[in-house]
N, C-alpha and C positions, 0 to 999 in steps of 0.2 A: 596709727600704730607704728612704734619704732621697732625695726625689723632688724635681724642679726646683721645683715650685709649692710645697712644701714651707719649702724656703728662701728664697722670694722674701717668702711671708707671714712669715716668721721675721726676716727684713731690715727687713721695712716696719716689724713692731711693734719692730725696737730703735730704728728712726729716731725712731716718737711716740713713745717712752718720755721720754727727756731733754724734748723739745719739753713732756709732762705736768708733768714735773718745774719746770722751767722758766719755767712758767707759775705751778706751786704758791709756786716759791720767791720769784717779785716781786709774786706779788699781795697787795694788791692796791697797783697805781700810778697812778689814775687815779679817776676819778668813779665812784661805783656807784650806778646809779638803781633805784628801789624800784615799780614798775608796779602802782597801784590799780588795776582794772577799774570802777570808778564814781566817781563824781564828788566834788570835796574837800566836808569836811564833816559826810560819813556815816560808821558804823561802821569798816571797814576805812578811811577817810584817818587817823580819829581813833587807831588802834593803830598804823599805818604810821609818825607822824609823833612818833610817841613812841618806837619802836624805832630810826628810822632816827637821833636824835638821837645815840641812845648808843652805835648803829655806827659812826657818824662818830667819835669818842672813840677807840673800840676800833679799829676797824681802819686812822686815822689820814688817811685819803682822805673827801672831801666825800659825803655819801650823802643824794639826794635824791628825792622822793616824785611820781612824774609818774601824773596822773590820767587813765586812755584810758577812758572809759566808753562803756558803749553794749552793746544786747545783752542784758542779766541779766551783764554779767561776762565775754561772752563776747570782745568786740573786743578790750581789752587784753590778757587772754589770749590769742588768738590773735598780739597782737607780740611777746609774750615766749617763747613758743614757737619763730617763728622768728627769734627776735634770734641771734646771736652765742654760742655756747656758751662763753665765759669767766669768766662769775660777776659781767662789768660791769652786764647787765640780767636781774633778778628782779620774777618777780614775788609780790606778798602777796593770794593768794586766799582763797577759801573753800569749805563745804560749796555753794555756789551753783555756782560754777564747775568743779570739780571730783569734783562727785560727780550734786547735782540738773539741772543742765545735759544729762549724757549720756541722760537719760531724757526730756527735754522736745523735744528738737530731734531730728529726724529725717537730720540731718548736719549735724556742729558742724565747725568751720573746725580744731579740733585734737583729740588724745586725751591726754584727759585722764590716761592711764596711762604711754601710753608716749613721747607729746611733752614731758614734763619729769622731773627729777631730783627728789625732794622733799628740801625742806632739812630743814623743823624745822615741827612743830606750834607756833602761837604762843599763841593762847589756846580758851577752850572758854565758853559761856553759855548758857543757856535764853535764851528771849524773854518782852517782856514785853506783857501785854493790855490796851493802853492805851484811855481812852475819853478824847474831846476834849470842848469847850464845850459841841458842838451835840447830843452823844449826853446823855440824864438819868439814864442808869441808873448804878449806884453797887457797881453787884457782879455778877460773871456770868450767876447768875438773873434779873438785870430786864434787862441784855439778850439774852436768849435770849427772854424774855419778850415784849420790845418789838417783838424780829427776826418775830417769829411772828403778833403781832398785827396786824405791816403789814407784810408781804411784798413784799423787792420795794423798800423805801423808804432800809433804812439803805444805808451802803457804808462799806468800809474801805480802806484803802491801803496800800501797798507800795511797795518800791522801784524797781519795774520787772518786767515779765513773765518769770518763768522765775527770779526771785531766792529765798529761802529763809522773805523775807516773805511772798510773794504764794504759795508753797507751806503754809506755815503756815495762812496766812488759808484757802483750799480745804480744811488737812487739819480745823480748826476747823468751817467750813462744814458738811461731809459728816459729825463725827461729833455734831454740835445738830441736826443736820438746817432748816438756818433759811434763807430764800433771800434772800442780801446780795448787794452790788452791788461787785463788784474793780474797784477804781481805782488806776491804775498810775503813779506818779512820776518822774520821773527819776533820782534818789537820794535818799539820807535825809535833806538840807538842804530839797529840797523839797516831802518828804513830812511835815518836820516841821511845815515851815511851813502848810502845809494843815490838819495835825491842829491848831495854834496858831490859825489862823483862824476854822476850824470848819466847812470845807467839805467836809469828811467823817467820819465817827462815831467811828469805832476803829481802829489799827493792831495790830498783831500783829509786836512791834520789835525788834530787837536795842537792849539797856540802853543803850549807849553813846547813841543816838539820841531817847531820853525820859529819860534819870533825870534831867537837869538842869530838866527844865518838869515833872516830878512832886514835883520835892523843891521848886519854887518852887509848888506849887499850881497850876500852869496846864493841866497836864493830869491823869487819875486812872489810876492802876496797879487792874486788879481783879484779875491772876491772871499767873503766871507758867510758862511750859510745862514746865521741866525738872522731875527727880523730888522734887526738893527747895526750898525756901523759899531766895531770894535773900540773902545776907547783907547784901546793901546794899537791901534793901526786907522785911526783917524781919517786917513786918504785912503782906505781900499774899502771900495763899494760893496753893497750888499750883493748877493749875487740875482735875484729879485732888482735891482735896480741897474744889474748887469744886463737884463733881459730874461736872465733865465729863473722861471719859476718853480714852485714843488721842492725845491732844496731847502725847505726851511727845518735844516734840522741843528737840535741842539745837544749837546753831552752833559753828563752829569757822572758825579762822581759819590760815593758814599759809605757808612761800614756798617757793618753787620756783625753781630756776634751768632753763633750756634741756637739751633732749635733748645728749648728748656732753661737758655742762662735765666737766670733768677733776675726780676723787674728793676730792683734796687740797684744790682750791678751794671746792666744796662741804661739806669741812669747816670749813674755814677760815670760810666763812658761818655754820654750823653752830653754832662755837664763840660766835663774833661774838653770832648772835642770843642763843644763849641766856645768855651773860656780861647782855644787856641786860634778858631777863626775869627776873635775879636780882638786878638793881639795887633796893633798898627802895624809892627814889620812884616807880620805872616798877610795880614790885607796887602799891602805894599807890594808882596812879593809875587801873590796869586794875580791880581791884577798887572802887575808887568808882565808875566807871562799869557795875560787873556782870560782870566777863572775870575769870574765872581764869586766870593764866598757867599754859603747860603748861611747853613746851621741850621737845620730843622729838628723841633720837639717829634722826639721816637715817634709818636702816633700820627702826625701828621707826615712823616718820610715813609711810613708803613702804607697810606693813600695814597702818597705820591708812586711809590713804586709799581703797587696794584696797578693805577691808570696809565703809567707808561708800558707796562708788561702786556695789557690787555690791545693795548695800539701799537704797540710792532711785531708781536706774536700778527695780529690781526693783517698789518701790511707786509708783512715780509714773507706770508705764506702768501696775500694776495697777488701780489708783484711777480711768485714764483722763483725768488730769490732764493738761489742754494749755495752750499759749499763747493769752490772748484776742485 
């Protein structure tokens, strides 16, 4: 028996249907802004404003790179979540915001699962174990070394509380057993700048944010966290083949659009991005700075995400890890 409320629901969806359609077939016609969660400068502006170049290209509208920081990631995320559901405002996260976030904060302003669409994994990188002017040691053993001899004295830096640096840094901490000092930044422009000055020891970086003062000699790479040797830092060990184990962590970068954008738009993003990370200069450029590009189809970065979300939610509460 077909029932009043039946057909009402059957009305409503033929009316959105055309309106989806509709939207899939003009978009895009207007500006598309690209929403960092941290400030220009650091890792995510630095792959933001490389991709948004060759969207602009491809999908033929202005596409520009608006910087909401504050949080660990979480402020700008919370506006792109409730921006607009039509694919004019994205934004380009990370495992920060999106996965290590849910486990840090005791109520984040979005969900991370079910307040956006995932577009496309963009890149993937270990980090690197940077030492500045004012730290002496020259390979992981002397500062583990150093750490242990005066407790208490070194510190390292991050991008801000609750980011994937200043997670790194703690998971590095707890598995040397060494008691350092978490100094928190605003972003990576001004965390670099501290590590260049030498007002503090070591970071624990995403590449895009050191290769260029380690390839000028201004600062020193001793170890890198993912499970393999960096192809753009050739000579700096793994930190696993430094000795030290459990740091095997990796980053990733990605974009989202708002809960309800319409499928077809989302692809259309979709294609966009990854037409950009198959561009030779934009490969070129990510890997000199450390990023492998991915490009992942929506529904398989929609898996991806779930399973990283579910495993440092999982470790970061287990660890006891918080905000300082």
């Amino acid at each position: 028996m077909i029932t009043r409320s039946f057909c009402k629901s059957l009305f409503a969806l033929c009316l959105a249907l055309p309106l989806s359609w509709a939207a899939a077939e003009t978009y895009p016609s207007k500006l598309v802004t690209i929403v960092v969660p941290f400030p220009a400068g650091g890792a995510l502006d630095t792959v933001a404003r490389v991709i948004a170049e060759q969207m602009r290209i491809d999908l033929g509208q202005p596409v520009i790179v608006d910087n909401r920081a504050g949080a660990g990631g979480t402020v700008g995320s919370t506006v792109v979540a409730r921006a607009e559901p039509d694919g004019y405002t994205i934004l380009l996260g990370s495992v920060a915001t999106h996965a290590i976030a849910a486990g840090l904060y005791q109520k984040l302003p979005y969900d991370p699962l079910s307040d956006f669409v995932p577009i496309t994994q963009l890149t993937s990188s270990p980090l690197v174990l940077t030492a500045s002017p004012q730290l002496k040691a020259t390979s992981v053993a002397e500062l583990i070394a150093s750490a242990k001899a005066a407790p208490g004295t070194i510190n390292y830096a991050s991008t801000g509380n609750g980011t994937a640096l200043h997670i790194a840094g703690e998971v590095f901490r707890a598995a040397t057993k060494i008691d350092v000092v978490h100094v928190p930044y605003r972003g990576g422009a001004q965390a670099g700048a501290a590590m260049l000055a030498g007002e503090v020891g070591y970071i624990i970086a995403n590449p895009q944010l050191v290769m260029a003062f380690i390839k000028a000699d201004k600062l020193r790479a001793l170890a890198v966290t993912g499970a393999k040797r960096l192809d753009a830092l050739p000579d700096v060990p793994t930190l696993q083949e430094a000795g030290v184990s459990g740091v095997d962590i990796t980053t990733w970068f990605g974009l989202w659009a708002p809960k309800g954008t319409p499928a077809a738009v989302v692809e259309r993003l979709n294609a966009s991005a990854r037409k950009a990370l198959a561009v030779p200069e934009v490969k070129r450029q990510l890997a000199a700075q450390g990023d492998m590009a991915v490009g992942s189809a929506s529904a398989d970065f929609s898996n991806f995400v779930r399973s990283e979300h579910k495993y440092w939610v999982s470790f970061v509460q287990s660890a006891g890890i918080k905000i300082d």
